[in-house]
C-alpha positions in Angstrom: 68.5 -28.1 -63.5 66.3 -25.3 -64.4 64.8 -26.8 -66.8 63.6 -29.3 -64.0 62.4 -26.5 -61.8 60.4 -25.0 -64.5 58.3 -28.1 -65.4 57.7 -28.4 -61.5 56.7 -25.1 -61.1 54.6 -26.0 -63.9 53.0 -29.0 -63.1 51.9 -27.3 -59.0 50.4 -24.4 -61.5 48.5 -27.1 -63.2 47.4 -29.1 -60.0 46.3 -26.0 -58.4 44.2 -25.0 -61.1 42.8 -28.1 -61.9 42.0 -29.0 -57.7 39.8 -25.2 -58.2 37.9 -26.6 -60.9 37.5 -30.1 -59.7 35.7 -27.9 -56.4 33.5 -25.8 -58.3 32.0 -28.5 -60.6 31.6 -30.6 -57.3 28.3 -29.0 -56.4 26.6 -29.5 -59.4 25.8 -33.3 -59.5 24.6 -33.3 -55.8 22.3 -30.4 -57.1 21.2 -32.2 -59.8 20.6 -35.7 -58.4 18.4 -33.8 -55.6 16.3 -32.3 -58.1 15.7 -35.5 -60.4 15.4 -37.6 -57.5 12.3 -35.2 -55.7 10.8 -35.7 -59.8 10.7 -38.8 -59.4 9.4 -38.8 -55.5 6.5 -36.4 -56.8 6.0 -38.6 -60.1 5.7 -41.7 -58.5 3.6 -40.4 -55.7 1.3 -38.9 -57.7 0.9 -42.4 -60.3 0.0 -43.8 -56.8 -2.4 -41.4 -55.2 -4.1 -39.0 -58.4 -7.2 -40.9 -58.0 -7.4 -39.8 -53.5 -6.1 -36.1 -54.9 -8.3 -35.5 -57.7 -11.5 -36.5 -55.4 -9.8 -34.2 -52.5 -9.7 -31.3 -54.6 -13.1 -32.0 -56.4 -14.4 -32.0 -52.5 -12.5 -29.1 -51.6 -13.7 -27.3 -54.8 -17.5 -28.4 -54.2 -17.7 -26.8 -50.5 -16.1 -23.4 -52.2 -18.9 -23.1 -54.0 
């Protein structure tokens, strides 16, 4: 019977730990996936529109000096 009780005891132990690790690394994808995700907005943007920006800064530039 108490060898029962100790592998219960041990198996919450391991549960718990493992439900703290399972919340910490939970953050991490959603992080990541943001950040690759506003790449690829910024890439894909700029394929589309470098030709409008370049003349918008060469403007902007022009008027500067």
């Amino acid at each position: 019977m108490s060898h029962l009780l100790f592998l219960l005891v041990r198996l919450q132990a391991t549960l718990v730990v493992a439900r703290g690790r399972r919340d910490e690394r939970g953050d991490v994808p959603g992080w990541v996936l943001v950040t690759l995700m506003t790449v690829g907005l910024v890439g894909a943007i700029t394929a589309v529109a470098q030709p409008q920006l370049t003349r918008m800064l060469s403007n902007a530039l022009a008027k500067v000096q």
